[in-house]
VOGUGU-176707 format. One line per 5 residues: number of its first residue (from 1); their letters; for each residue x, y, z of C-alpha. Coordinates in Angstrom, 3 decimals, m for minus. Example, Ala and Ser with C-alpha at 12.3 -4.5 7.8 and 13.67 -1.06 7.14 Angstrom:
BEGIN
1 = AS = 12.300 m4.500 7.800  13.670 m1.060 7.140;
REM end
This chain:
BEGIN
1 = XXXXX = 86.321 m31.338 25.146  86.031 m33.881 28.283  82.601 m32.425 28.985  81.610 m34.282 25.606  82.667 m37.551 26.178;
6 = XXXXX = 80.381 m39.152 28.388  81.465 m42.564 30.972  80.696 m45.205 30.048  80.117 m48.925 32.264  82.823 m50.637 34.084;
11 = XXXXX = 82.181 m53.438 31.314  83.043 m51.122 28.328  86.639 m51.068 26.807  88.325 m48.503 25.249  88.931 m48.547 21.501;
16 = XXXXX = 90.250 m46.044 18.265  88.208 m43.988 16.169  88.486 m42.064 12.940  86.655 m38.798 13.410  86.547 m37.525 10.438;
21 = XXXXX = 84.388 m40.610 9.363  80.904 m40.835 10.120  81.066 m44.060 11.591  84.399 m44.010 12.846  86.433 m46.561 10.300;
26 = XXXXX = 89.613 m44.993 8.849  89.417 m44.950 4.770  91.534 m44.273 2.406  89.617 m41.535 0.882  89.309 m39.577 4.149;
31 = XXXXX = 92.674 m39.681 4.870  93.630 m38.392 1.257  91.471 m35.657 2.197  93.471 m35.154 5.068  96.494 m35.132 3.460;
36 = XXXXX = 95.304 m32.749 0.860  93.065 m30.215 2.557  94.819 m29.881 6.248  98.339 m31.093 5.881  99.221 m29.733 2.773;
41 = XXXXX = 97.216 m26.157 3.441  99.483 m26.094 6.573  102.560 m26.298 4.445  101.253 m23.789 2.074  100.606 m21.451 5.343;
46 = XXXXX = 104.298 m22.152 5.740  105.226 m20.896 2.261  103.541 m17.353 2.274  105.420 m16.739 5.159  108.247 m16.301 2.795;
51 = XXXXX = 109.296 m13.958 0.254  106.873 m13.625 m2.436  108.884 m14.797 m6.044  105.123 m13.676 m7.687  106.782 m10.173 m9.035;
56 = XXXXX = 109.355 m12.043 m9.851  107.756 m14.673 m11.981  105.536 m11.926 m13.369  108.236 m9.704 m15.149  109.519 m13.318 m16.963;
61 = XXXXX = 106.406 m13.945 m17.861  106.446 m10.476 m19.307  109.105 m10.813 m21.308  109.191 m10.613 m25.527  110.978 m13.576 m25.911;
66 = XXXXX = 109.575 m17.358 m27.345  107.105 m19.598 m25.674  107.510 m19.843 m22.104  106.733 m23.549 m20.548  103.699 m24.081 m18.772;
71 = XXXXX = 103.010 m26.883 m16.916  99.384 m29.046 m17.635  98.507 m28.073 m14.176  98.997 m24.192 m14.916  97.220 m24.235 m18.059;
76 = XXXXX = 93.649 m26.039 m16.918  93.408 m25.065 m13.707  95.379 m21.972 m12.444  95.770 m19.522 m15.768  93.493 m16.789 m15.451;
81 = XXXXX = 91.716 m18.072 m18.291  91.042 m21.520 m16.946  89.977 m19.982 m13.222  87.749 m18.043 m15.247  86.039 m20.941 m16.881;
86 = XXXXX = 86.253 m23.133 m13.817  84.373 m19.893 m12.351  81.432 m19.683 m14.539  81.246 m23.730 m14.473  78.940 m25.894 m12.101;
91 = XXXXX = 82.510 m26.865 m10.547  83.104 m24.067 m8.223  86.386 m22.915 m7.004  87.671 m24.451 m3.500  86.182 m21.873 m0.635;
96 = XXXXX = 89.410 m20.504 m0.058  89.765 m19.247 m3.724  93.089 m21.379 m4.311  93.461 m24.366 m6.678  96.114 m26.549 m5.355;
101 = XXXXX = 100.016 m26.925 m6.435  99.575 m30.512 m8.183  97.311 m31.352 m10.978  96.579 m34.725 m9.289  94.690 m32.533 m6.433;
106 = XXXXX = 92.877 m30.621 m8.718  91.851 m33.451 m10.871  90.890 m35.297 m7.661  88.596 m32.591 m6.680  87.014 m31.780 m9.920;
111 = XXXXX = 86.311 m35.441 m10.507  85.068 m35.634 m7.181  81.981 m32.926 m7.603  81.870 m35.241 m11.260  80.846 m38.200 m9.560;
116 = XXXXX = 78.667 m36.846 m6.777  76.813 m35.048 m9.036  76.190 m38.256 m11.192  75.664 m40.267 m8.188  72.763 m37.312 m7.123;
121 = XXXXX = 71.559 m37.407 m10.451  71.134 m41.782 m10.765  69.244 m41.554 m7.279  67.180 m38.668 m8.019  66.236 m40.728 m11.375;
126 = XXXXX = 65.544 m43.797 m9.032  63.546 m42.184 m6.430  61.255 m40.608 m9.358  60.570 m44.326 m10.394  59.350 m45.788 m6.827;
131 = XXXXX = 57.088 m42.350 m6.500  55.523 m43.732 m9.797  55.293 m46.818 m8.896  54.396 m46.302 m4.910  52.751 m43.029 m3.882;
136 = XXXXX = 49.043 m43.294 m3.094  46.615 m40.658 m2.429  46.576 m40.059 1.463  43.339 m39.772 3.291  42.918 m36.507 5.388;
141 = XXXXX = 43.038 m38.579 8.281  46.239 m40.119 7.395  48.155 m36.861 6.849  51.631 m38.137 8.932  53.119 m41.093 11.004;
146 = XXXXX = 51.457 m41.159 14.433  52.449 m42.878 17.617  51.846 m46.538 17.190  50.894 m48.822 20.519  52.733 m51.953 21.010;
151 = XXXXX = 51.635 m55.468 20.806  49.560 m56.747 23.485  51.738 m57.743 26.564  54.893 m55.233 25.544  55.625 m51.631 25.960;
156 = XXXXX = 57.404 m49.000 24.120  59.952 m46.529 25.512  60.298 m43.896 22.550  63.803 m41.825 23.383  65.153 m38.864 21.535;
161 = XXXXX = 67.956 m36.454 21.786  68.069 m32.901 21.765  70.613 m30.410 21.152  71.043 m26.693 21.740  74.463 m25.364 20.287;
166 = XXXXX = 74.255 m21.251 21.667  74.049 m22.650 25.072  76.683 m25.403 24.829  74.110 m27.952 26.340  71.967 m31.309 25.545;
171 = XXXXX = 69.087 m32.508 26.143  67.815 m36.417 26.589  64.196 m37.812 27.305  61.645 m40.515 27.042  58.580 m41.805 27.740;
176 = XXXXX = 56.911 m45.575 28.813  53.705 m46.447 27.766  51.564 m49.668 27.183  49.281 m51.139 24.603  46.575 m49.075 25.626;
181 = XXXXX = 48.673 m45.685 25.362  48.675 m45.151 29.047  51.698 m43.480 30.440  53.787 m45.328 33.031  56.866 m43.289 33.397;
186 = XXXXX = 59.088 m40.369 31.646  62.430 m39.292 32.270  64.419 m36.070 30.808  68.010 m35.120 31.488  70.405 m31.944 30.916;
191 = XXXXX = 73.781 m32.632 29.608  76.438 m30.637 28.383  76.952 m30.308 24.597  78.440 m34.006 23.622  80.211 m34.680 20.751;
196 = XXXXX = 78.004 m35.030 18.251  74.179 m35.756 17.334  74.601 m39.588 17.333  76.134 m39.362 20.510  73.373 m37.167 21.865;
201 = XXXXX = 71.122 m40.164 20.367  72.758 m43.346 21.627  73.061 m41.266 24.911  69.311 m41.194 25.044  68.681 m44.686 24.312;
206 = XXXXX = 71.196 m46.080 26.708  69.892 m44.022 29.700  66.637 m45.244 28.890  67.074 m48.935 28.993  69.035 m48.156 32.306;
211 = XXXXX = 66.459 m46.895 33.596  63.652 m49.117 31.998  65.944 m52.362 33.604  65.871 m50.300 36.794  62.475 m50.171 37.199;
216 = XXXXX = 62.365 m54.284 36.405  60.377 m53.653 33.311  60.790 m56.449 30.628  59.198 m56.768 26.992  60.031 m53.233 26.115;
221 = XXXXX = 60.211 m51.889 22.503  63.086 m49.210 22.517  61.470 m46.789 19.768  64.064 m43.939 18.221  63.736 m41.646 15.186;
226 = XXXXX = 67.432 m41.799 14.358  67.675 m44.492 11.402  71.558 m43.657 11.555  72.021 m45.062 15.182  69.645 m48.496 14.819;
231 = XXXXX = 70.905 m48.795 11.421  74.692 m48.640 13.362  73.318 m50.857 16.489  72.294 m53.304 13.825  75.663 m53.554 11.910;
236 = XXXXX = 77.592 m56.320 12.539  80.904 m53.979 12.451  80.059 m52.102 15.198  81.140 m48.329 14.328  84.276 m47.301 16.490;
241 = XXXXX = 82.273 m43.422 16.852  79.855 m44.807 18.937  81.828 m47.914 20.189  81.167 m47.235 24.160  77.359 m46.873 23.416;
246 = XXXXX = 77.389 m49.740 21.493  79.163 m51.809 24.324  76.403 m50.626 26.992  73.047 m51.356 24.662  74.611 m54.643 23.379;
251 = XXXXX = 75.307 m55.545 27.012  71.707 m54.474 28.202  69.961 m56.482 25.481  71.815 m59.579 26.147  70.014 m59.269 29.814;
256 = XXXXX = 66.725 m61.326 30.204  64.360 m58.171 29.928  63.201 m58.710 26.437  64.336 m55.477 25.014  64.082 m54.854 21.362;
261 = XXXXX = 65.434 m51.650 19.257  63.643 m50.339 16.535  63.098 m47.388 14.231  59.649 m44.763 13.602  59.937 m41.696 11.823;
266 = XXXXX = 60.068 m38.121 13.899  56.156 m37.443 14.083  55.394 m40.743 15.859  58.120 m39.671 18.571  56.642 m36.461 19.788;
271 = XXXXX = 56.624 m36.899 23.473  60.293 m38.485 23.604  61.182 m35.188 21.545  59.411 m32.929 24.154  60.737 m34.591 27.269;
276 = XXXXX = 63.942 m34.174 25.903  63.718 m29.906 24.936  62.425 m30.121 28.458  65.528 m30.725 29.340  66.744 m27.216 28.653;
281 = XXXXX = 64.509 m25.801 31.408  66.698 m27.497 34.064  69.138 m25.196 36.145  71.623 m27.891 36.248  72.626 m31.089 34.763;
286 = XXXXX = 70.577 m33.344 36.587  67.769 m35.927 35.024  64.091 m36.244 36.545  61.703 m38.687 36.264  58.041 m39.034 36.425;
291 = XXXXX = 55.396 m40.797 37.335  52.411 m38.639 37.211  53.066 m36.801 33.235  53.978 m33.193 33.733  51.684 m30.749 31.650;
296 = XXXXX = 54.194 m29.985 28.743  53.514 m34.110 26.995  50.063 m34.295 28.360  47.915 m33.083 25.341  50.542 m35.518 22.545;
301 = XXXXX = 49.737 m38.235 25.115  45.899 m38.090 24.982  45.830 m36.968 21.261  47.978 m40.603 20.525  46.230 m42.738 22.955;
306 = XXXX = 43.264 m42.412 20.327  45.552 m44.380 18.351  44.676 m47.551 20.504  40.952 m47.572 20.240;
REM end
């Protein structure tokens, strides 16, 4: 658990976060979930541990006598007729096989899958329209994003994160290049398994541009194929699950190096994504950097310099 939290700069301050958010706000509606799905399943634990009133119940039930009362809970969602049509139904049961106590639960849930399936089935409807309206026939030789050069005068740093979860370990990298494609410098680091894969991500980009500012390099494009972290770097609530990142980059950018964040899609970030798998070669948690390319990036970086001419 400490092994996953990385330090962060003496300039950083601590703050909360809501884990079970993706970006770390507390809502309502993941805190119902909570309440329903962890607290009460504990207090349900709590109640098998007593004695079973289910024979009990079932010889009433049993019984040749009138009617017997049944709640509206019982009769849609926990007869053995309603499990059974909740069963064949696109609404599956809840994985452990058990609808809950309170019909406000169960209607919660069920409503839930409802909407997301509606939701699914508005944006599926949507994204049919802009194919219609967008998609082009693709040349042969424009089969996939490629590494891009920057603007005269700048350079890119593309960074990536990698992550391998049977060893418990992670893996950062990047690589500096100019307008011409020409490699200037690389770095790749071994970590041990942090938190999560944003955190393996804003890890990557903030060793980079300490690194980048080391070296006294301004007018750098900082290049990532994580649209969830710039998309968070960019929001002006910064998101509490990445709050210490967001602190260092924020603080790095105000410097005067003329550093700029942006996102590419995966295939134009090829070397990054090498220098960081690199990483699992290392026997220890240590970073390297390089001057002269090491064999493993050296055919993506003369395939994308091609890109330039």
């Amino acid at each position: 658990m400490i092994e996953e939290v990385r330090p962060r700069g003496a300039s950083t301050m601590d703050s909360y976060c809501w884990d079970l958010a993706k970006n770390g706000h507390y809502t309502v509606k993941s805190g119902y979930w909570v309440a329903a799905n962890i607290v009460l399943k504990k207090q349900n634990l709590q109640e098998l541990n007593q004695p079973s009133l289910d024979p009990l119940y079932q010889f009433i039930w049993n019984l040749d006598t009138s009617p017997k009362d049944e709640s509206v809970n019982h009769l849609l969602f926990q007869c053995p007729f309603a499990r059974l049509v909740w069963t064949i139904s696109p609404i599956s049961e809840p994985p452990d096989a058990a609808t809950h106590n309170t019909l406000f639960t169960n209607l919660y849930r069920a409503l839930t899958v409802i909407n997301k399936a509606k939701e699914d089935s508005e944006e599926w409807a949507q994204r049919k329209e802009v194919i219609k309206l967008t998609v082009k026939p693709l040349s042969a030789s424009v089969s996939r994003s490629s590494w891009r050069p920057p603007p005269d005068g700048w350079l890119k740093c593309n960074v990536d994160g990698a992550r391998d979860d049977n060893h418990r370990r992670s893996g950062i990298g990047w690589i500096l290049r100019d307008s011409n494609g020409e490699a200037l410098w690389a770095g790749t680091k071994s970590l041990p398994l942090l938190k999560s894969v944003i955190d393996t991500e804003a890890e990557a980009l903030r060793w980079a541009m300490v690194c980048i500012s080391n070296l006294s390099y301004k007018n750098v494009f900082f290049e990532s194929d994580s649209k969830t972290l710039v998309d968070a770097l960019k929001d002006e609530t910064p998101w509490p699950i990445i709050s210490s990142y967001h602190q260092d980059i924020q603080l790095i950018l105000s410097s005067p190096y003329a550093f700029r964040i942006c996102f590419y899609p995966r295939d134009g970030n090829r070397v990054a994504d090498r220098m960081a798998k690199e990483a699992f070669s290392l026997l220890n948690h240590a970073s390297k950097l390089f001057s002269i390319m090491p064999d493993c990036v050296l055919s993506f970086i003369e395939e994308e310099k091609q890109s330039c001419n």
